[in-house]
Backbone bond lengths (Angstrom), bond angles and torsions (degrees), N, CA, C in turn:
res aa  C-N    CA-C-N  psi(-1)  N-CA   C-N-CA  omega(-1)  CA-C   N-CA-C  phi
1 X - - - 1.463 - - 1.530 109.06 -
2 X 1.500 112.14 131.67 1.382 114.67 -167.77 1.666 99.56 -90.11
3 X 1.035 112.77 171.20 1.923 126.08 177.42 1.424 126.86 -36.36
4 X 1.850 86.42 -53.84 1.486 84.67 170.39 1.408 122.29 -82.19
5 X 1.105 137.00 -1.67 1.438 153.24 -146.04 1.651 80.07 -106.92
6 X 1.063 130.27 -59.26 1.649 133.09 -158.44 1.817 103.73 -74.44
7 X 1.180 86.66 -38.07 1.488 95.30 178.36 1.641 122.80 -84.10
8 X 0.983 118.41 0.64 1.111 140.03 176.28 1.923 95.32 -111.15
9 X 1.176 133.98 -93.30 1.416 124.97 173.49 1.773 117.10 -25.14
10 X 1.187 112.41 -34.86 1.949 109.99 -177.82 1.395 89.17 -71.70
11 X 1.603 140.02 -65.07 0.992 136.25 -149.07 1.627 103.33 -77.18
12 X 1.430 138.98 -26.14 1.216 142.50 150.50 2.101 115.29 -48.47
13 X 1.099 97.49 -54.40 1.648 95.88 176.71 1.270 114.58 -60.03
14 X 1.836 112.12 -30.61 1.131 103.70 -177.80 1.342 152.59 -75.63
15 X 1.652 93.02 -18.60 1.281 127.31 170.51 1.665 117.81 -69.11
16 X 1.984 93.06 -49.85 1.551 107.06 -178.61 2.164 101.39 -57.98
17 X 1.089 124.26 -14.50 1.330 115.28 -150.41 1.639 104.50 -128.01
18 X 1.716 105.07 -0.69 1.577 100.10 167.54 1.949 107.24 58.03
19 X 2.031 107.79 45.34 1.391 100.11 -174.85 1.637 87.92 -120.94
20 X 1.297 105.57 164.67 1.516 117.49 168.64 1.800 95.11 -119.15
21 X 1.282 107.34 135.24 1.342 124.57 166.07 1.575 112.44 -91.49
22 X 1.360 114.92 128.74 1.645 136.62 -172.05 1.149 104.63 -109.64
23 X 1.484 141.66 111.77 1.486 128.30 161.66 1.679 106.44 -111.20
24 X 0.984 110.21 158.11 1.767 110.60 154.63 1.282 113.36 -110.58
25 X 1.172 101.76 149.55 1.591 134.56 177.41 1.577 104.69 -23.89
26 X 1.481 116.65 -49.77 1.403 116.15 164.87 1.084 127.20 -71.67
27 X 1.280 138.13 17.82 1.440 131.58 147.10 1.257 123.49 -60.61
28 X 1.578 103.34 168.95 1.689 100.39 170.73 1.699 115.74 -76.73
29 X 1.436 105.26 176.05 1.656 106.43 -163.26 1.894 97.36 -78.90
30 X 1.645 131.42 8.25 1.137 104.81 179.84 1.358 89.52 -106.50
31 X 1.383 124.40 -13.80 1.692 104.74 -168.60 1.516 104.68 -103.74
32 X 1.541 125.97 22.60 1.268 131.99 154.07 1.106 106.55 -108.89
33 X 1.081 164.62 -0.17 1.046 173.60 -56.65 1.681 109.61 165.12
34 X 1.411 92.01 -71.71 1.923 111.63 167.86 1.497 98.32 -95.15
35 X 0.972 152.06 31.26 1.587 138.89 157.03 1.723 104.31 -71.25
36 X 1.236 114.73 172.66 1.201 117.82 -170.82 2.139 83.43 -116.69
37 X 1.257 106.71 -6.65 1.837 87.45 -173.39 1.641 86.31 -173.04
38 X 1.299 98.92 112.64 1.471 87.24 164.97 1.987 95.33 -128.64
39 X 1.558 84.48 160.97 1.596 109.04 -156.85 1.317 121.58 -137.94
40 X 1.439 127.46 -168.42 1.668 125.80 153.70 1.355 96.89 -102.72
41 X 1.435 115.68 -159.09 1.484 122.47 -174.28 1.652 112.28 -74.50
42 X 1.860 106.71 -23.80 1.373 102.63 -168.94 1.604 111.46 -80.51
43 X 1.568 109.66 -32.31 1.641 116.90 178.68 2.015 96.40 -74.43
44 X 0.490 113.69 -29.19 1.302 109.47 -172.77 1.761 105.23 -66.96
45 X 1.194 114.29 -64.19 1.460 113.09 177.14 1.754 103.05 -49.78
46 X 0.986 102.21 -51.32 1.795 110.12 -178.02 1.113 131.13 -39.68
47 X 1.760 108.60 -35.67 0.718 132.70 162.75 1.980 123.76 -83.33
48 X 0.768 108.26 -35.90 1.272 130.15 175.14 1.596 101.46 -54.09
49 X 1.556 116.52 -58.53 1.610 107.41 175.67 1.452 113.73 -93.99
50 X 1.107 116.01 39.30 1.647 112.57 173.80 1.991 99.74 -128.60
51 X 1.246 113.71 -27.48 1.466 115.89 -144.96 1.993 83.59 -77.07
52 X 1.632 87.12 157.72 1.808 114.21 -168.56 1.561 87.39 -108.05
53 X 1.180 113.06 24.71 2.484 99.27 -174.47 1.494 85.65 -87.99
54 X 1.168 128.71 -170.42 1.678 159.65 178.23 1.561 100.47 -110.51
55 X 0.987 100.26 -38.59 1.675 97.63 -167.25 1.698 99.83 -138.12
56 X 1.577 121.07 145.21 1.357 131.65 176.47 1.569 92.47 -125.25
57 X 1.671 119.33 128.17 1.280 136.74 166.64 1.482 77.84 -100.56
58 X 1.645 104.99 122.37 1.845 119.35 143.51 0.726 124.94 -94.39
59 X 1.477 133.35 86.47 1.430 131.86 163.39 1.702 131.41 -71.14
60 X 1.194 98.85 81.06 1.280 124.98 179.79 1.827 122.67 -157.91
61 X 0.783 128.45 -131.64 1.644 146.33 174.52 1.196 116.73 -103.27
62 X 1.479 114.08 142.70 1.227 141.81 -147.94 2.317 100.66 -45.19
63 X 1.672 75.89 -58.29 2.094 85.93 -174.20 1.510 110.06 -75.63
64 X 1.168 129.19 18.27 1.261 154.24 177.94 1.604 103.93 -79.58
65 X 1.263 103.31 -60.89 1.798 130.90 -158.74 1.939 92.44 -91.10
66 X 1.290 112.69 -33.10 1.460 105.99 163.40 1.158 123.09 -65.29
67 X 1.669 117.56 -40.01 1.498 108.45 -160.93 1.814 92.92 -86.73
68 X 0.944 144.76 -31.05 1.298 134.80 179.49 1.848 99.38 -65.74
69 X 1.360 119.62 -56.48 1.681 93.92 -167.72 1.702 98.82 -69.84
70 X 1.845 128.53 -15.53 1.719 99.59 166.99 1.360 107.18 -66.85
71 X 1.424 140.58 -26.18 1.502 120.64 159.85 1.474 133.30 -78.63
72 X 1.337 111.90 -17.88 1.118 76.97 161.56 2.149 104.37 -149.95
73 X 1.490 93.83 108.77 1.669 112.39 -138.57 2.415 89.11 -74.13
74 X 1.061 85.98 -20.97 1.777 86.19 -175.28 1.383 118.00 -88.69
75 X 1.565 112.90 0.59 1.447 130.14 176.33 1.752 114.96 -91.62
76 X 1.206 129.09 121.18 1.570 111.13 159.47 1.282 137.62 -52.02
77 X 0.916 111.96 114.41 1.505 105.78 -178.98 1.500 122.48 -117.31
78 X 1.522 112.27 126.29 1.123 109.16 -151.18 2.068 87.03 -123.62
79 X 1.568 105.61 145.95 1.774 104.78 154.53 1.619 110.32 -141.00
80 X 1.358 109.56 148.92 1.461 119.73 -158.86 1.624 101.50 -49.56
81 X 0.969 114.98 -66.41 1.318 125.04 -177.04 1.421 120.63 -98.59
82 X 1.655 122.98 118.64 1.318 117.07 176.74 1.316 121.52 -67.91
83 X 1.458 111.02 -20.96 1.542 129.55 -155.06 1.753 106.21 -88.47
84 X 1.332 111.19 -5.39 1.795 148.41 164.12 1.311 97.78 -45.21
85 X 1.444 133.39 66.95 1.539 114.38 -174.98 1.432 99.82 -114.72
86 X 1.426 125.06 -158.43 1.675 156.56 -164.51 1.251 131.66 -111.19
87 X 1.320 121.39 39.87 1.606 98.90 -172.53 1.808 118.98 -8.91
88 X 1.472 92.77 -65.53 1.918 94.22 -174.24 1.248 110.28 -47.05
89 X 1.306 116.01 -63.76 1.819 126.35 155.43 1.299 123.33 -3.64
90 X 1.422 103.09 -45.56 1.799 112.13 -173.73 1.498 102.25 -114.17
91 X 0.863 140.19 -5.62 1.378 147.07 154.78 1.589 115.82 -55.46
92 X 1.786 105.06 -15.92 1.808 97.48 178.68 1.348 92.80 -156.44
93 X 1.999 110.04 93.31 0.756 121.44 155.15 1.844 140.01 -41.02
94 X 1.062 132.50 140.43 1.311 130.21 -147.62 1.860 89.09 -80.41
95 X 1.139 129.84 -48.99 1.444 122.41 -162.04 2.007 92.99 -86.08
96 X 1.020 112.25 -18.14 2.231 93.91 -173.72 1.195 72.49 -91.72
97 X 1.269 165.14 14.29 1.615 144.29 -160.14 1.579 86.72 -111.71
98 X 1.396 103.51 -56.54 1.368 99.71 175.85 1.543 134.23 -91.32
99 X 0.898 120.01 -1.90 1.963 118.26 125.57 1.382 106.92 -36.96
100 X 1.280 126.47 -71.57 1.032 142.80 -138.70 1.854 91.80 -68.56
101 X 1.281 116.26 -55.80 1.656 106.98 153.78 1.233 147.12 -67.32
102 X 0.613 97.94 -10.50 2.044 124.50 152.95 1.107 110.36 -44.87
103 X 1.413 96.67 -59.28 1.893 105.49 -157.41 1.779 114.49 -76.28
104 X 1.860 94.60 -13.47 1.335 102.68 -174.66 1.525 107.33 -125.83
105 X 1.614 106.01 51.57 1.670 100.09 174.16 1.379 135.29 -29.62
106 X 1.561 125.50 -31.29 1.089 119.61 -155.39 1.949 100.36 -111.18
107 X 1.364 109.46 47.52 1.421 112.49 -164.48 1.166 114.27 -138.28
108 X 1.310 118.84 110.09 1.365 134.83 -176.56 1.877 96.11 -46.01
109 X 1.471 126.97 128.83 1.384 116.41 179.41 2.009 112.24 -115.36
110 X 1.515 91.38 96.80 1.589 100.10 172.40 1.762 113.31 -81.03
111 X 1.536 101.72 135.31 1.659 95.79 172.45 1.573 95.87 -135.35
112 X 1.398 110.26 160.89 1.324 128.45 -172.95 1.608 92.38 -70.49
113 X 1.515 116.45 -168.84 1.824 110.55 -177.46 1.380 75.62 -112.81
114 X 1.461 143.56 -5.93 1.666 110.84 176.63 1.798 121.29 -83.56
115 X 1.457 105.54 44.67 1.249 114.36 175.93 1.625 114.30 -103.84
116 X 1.359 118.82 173.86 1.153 109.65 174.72 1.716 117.36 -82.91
117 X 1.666 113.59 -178.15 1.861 95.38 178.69 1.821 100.90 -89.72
118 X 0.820 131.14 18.31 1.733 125.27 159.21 1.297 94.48 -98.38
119 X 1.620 162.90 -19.94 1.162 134.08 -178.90 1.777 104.27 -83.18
120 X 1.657 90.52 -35.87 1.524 103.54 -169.31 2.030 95.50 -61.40
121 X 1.036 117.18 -32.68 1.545 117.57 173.63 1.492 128.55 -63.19
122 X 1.848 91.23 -1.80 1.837 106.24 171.08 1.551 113.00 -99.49
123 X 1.399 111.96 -18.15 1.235 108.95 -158.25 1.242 107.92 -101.14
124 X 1.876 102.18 170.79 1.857 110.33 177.60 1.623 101.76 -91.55
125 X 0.822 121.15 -45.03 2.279 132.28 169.25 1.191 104.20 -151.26
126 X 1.025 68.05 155.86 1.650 118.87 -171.49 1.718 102.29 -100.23
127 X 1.524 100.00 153.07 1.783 86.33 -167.97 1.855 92.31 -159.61
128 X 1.147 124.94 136.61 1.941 122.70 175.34 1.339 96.85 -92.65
129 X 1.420 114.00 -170.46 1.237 123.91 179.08 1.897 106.18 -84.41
130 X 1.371 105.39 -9.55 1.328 113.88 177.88 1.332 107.48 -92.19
131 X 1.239 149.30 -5.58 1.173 124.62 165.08 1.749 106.72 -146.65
132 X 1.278 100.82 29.61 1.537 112.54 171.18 1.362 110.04 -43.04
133 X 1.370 130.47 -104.94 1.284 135.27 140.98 1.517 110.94 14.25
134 X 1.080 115.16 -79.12 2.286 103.53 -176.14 1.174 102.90 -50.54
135 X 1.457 125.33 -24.52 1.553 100.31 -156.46 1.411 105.21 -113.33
136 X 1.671 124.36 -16.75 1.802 130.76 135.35 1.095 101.03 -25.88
137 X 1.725 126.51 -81.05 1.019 143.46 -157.44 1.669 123.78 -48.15
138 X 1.387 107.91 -20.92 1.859 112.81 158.34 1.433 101.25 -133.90
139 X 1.302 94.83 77.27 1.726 107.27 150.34 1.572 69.53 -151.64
140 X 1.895 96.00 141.83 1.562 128.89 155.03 1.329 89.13 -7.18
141 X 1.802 103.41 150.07 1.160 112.73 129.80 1.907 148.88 -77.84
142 X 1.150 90.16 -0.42 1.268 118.55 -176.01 1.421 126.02 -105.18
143 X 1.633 99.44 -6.59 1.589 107.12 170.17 1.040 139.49 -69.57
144 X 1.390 140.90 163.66 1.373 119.72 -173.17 1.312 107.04 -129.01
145 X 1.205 105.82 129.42 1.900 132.73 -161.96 1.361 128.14 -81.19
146 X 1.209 156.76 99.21 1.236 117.68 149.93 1.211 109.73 -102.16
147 X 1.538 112.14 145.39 1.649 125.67 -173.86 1.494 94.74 -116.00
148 X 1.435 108.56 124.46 1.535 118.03 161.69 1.810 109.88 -127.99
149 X 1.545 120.78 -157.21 1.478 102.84 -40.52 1.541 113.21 -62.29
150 X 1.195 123.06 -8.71 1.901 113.54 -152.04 1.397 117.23 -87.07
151 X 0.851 135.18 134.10 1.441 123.64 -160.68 2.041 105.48 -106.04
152 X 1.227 104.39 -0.10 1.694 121.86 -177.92 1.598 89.38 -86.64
153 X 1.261 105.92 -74.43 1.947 112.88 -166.43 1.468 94.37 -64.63
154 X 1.445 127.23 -21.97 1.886 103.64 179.75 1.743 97.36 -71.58
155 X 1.145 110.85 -51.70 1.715 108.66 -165.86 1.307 112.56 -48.56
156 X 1.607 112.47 -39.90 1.314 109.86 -178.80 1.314 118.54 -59.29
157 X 1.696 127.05 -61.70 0.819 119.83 125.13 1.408 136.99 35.38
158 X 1.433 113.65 -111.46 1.294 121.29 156.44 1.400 124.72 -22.90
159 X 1.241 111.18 -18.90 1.822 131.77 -149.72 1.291 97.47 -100.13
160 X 1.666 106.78 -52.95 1.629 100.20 -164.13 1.502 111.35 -103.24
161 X 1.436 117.26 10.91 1.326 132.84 -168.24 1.309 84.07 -109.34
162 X 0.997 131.13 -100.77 1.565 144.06 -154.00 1.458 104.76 135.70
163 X 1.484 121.97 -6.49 1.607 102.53 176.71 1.465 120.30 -77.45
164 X 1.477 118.88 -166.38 1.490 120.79 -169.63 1.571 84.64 -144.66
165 X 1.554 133.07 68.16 1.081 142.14 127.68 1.792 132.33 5.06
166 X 0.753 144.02 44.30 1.725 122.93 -177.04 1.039 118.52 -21.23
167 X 1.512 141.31 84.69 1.365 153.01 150.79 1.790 119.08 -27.28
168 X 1.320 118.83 129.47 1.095 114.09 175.94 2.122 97.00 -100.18
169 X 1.329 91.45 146.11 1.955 87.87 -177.41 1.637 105.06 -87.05
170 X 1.325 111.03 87.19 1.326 116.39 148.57 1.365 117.22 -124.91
171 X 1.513 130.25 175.19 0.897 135.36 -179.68 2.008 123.12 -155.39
172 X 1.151 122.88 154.44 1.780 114.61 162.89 1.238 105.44 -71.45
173 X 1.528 122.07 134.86 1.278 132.10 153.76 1.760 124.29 -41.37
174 X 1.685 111.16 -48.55 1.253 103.59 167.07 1.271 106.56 -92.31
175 X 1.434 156.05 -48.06 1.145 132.86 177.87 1.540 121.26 -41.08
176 X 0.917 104.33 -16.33 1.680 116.71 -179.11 1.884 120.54 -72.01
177 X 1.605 86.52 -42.92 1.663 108.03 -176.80 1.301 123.29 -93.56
178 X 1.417 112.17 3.01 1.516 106.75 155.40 1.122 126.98 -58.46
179 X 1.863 129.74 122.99 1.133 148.56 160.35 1.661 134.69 -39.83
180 X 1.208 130.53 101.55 1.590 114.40 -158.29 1.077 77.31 -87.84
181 X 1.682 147.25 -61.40 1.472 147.91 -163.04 1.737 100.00 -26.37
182 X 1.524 116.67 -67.30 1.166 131.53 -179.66 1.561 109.97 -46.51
183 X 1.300 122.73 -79.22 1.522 126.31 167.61 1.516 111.19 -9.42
184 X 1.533 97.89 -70.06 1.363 99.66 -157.85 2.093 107.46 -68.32
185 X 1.158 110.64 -30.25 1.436 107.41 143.50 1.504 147.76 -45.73
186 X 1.085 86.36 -42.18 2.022 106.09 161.10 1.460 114.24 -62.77
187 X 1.575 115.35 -37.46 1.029 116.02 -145.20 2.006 83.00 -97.81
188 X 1.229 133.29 -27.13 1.297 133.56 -173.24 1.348 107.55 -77.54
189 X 1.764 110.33 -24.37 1.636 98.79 174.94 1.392 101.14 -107.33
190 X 1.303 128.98 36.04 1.703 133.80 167.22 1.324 103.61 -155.24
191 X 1.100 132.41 78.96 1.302 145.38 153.48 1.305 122.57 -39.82
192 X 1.471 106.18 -19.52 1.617 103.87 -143.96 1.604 87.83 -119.96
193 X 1.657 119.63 -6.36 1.564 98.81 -179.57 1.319 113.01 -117.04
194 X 1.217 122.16 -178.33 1.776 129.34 -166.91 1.637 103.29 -107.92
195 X 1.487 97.28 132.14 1.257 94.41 -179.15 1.585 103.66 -94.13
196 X 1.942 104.21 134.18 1.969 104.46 -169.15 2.084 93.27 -114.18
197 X 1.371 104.43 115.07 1.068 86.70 173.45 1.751 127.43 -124.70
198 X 1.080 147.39 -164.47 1.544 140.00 -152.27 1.544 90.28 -120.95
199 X 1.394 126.72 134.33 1.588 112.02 152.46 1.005 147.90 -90.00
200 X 1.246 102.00 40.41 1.641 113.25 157.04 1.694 108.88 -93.57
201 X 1.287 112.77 -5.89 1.265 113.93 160.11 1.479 137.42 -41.53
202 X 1.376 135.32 146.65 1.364 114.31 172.40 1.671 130.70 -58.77
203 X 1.075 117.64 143.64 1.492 107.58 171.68 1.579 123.14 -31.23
204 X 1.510 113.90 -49.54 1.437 120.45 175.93 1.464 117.79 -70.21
205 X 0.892 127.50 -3.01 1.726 144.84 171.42 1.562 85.09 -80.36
206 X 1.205 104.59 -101.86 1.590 132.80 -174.35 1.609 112.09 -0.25
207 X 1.192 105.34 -59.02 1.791 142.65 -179.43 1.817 95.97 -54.76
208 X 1.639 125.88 -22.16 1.034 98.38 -161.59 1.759 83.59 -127.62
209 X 1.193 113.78 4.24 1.532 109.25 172.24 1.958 136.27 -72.41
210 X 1.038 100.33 128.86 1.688 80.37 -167.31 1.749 99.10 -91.95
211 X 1.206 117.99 12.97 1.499 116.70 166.68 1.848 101.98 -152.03
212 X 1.280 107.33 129.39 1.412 117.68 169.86 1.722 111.96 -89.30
213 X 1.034 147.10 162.70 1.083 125.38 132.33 1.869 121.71 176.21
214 X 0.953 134.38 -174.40 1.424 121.74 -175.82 1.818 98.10 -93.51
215 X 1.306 91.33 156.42 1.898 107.38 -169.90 1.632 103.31 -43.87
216 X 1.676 123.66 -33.65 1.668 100.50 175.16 1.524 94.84 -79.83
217 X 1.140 145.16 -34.12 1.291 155.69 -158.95 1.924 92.82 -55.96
218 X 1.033 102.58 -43.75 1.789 111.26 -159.84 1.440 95.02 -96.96
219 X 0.892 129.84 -36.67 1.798 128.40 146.05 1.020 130.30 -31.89
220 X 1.499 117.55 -67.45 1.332 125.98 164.55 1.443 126.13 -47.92
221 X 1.416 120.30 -48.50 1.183 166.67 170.48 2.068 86.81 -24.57
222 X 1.472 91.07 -68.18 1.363 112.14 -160.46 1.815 111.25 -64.09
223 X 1.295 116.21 -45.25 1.333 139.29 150.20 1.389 115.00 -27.77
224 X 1.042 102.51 -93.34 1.900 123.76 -178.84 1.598 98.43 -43.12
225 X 1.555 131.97 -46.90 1.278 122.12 -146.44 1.639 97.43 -79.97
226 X 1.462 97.02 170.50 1.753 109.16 -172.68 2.108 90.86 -103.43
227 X 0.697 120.29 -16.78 1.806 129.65 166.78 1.631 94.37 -42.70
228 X 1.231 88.78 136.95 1.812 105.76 156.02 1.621 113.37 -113.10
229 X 0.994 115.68 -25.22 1.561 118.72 162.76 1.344 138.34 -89.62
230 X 1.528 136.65 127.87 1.176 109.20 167.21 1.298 123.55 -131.12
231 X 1.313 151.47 157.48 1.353 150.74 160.06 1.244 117.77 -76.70
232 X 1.720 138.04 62.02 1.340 137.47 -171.41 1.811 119.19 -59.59
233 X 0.817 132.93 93.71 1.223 147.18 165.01 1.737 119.92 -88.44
234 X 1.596 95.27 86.82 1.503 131.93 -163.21 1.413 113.56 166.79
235 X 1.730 112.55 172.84 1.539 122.80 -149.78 1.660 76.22 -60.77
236 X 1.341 129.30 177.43 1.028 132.79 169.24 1.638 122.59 -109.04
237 X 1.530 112.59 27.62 1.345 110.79 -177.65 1.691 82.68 -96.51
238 X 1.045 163.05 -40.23 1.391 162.99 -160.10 1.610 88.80 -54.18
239 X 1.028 124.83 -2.43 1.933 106.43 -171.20 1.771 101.23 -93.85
240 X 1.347 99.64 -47.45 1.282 94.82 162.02 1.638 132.24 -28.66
241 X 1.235 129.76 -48.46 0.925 145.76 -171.17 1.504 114.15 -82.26
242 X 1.297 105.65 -34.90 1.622 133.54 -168.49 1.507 94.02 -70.47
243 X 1.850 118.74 -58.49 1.214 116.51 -153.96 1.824 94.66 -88.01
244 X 1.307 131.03 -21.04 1.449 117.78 175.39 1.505 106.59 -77.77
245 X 1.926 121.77 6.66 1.274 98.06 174.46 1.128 103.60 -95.92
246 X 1.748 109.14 -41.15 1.983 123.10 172.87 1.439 92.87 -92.78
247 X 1.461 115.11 103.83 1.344 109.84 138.55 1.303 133.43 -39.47
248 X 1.132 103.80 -43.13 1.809 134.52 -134.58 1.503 115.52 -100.11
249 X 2.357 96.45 -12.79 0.926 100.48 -141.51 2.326 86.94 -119.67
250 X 1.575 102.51 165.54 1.335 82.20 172.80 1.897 121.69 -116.20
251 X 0.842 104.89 154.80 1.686 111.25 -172.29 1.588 99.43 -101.22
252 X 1.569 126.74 160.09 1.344 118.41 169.66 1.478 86.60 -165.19
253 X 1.687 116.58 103.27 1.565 120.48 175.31 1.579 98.29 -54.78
254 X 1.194 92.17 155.41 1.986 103.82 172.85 1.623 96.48 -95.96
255 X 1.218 113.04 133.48 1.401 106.27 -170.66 1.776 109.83 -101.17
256 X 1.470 117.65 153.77 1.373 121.83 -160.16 1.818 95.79 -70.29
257 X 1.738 108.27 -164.60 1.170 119.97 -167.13 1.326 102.09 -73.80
258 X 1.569 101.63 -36.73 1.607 112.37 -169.99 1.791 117.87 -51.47
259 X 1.153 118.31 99.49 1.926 114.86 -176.23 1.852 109.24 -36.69
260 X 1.369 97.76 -12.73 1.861 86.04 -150.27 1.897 83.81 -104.27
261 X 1.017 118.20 34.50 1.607 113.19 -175.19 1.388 108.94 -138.50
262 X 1.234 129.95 113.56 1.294 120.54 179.08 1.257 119.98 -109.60
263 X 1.345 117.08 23.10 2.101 139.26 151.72 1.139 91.16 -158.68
264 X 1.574 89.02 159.91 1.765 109.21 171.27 1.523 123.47 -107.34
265 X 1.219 104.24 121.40 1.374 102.18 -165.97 1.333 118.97 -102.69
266 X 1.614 159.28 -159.04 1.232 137.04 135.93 1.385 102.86 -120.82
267 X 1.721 115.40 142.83 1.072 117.33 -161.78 1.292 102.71 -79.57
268 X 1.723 126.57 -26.92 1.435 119.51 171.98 0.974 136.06 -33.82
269 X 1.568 107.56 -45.61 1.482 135.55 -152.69 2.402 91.36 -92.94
270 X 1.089 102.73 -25.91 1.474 100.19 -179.75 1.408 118.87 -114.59
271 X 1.517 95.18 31.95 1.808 103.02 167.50 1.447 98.38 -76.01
272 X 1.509 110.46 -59.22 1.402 116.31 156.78 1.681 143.11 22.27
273 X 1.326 146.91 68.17 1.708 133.33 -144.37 1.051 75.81 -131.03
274 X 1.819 92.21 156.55 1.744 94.01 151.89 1.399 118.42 -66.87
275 X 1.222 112.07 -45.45 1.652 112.54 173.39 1.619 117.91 -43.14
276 X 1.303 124.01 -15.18 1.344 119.12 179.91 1.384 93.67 -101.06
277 X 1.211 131.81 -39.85 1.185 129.01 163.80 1.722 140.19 -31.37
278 X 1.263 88.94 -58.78 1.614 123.50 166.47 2.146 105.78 -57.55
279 X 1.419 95.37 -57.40 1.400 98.48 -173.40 1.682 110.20 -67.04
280 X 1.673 116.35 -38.18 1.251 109.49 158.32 1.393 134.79 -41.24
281 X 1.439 100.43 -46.05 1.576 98.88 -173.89 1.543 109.61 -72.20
282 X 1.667 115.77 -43.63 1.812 116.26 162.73 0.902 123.76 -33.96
283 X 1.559 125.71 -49.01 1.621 129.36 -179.35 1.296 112.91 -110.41
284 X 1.357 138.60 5.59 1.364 138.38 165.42 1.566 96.56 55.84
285 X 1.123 110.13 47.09 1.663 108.40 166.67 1.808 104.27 -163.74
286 X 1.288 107.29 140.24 1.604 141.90 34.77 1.128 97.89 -119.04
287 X 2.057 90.18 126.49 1.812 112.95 -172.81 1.172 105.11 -89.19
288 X 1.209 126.64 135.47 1.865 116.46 153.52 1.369 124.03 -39.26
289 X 1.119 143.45 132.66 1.330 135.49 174.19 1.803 92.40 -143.92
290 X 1.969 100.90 128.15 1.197 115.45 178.57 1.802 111.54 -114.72
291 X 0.963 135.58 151.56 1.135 158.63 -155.39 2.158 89.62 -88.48
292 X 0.927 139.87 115.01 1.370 147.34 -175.20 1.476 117.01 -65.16
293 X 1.154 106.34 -27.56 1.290 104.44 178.02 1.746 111.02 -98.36
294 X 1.148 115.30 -51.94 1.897 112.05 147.24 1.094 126.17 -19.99
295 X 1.697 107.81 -48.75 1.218 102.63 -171.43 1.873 125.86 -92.30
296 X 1.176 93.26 -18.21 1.408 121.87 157.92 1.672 113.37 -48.35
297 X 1.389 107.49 -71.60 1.437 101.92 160.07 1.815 139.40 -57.89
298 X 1.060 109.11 -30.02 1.695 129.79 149.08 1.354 108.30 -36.43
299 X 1.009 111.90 -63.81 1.213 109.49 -140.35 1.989 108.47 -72.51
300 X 1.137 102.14 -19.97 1.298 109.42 -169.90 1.514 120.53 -92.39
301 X 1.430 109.37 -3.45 1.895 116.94 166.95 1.645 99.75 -103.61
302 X 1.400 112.76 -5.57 1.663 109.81 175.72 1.864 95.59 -89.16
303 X 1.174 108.61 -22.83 1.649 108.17 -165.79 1.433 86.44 -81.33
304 X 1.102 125.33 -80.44 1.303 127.93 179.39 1.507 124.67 -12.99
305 X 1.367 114.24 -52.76 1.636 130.42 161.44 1.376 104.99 -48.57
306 X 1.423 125.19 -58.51 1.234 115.77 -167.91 1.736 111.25 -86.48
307 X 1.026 128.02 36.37 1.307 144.63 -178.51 1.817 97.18 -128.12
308 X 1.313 103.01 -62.21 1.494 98.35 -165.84 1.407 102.08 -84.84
309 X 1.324 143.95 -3.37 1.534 139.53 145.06 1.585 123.63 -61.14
């Protein structure tokens, strides 16, 4: 089946089957393209407990497709690929995570939403890179934190708050492998553009960015600004989105450590096809399926987030 043939059949199933299609920003440009809503992690959940479909296709990563069926547990929820997982995700196993709160009884426990729903079943909120910060920002000052899993977005964090957080050591694989050597090369043969970067970035990235911010944050960012250039430092499916908002305008991924890569992509996020897409929606599989009592506990530091956002 050729492109248009698939794209024509997804948008036929979709109708026949009462589904809304979810992508994130890190997808490729055909499966944002036909999404019915594409988002960061925080519109996506948002969407996830508000939407009237029967069925939600998440096209994104594995804890993506969790946090929509913990909101909304009587809906199917289906994502193309199960095998769609998290580096950061797997970076904080659900049982050392909880040792790891054990050891610090008296600690309010914040986790990013790129965790799985058994870590999310340890925590008090849940928090994205989009509203990290607001929701630090009313808890005490005097409380005591631990922020997992990412240990880039806790420091920052830490940075623009003033707290001293307990960091759990995880991290993104590509947020991790951005090149400052490279950057700062980019940046000598483009004088003229702003470097926008994600904070899960390294500190030494961060330090040289003239905009921080989460993937709608760096969107917006791109919109609003009077710049025609930019240095995007993030997964690099967000350009897509970037250049159908600025035509007019230019994008230049910051490329990882690796010499043989000239953007950084995550391979999770591009297991992803339309053809797996298409075949998902035909067979309504591979569904999320959460554990009831997990998800029971989940569900109530994701509610919380979307209260205090």
């Amino acid at each position: 089946m050729d492109k248009s043939e698939l794209i024509k059949e997804i948008n036929r199933l979709k109708k026949e089957k009462n589904t809304v299609i979810m992508a994130h920003y890190y997808q490729m440009g055909d499966i944002q393209d036909i999404a019915d809503q594409i988002g960061d992690s925080l519109a996506l959940a948002q969407w996830a407990a508000k939407t009237e479909a029967d069925i939600i296709v998440l096209c994104g990563v594995h804890f993506m497709g969790e946090t929509a069926k913990i909101l909304s547990p009587h809906k199917k929820v289906l994502v193309p690929d199960l095998e769609a997982g998290c580096s950061l995700a797997d970076s904080c196993p659900a049982d050392d995570f909880e040792k790891f709160v054990k050891e610090h009884p008296d600690h309010t426990v914040v986790t990013y939403v790129n965790t799985t729903a058994a870590v999310k079943a340890l925590t008090d909120v849940v928090v994205t890179s989009t509203n990290a910060k607001k929701i630090i920002d009313q808890l005490p000052k005097d409380e005591k934190i631990i922020f997992g899993p990412d240990r880039n977005l806790g420091n920052y964090i830490n940075s623009v708050t003033g707290r001293n957080m307990l960091l759990w050591d995880g991290a993104c694989h590509v947020h991790e492998q951005f090149s400052v050597e490279k950057l700062v090369k980019l940046k000598a043969e483009h004088p003229d553009a702003d470097i926008i970067a994600h904070p899960e970035c390294k500190k030494p990235l961060l330090l040289m960015a003239d905009f921080i911010g989460s993937t709608q944050a760096l969107l917006n960012y791109t919109i609003n600004s009077d710049k025609n250039k930019f240095l995007v430092a993030t997964e690099s499916g967000i350009l897509h989105e970037m250049q159908k908002k600025n035509p007019d305008k230019t994008f230049i991924p910051v490329p990882p450590n690796d010499s043989t890569c000239a953007c950084n992509e995550c391979n999770f996020m591009r297991l992803n096809t339309l053809e797996k897409l298409y075949l998902c929606l035909k067979n309504e599989s591979p569904e999320i399926i959460i554990e009831e009592a997990i998800r029971v506990k989940a569900v109530k530091p994701i509610l919380r987030m979307l209260e205090m956002s």
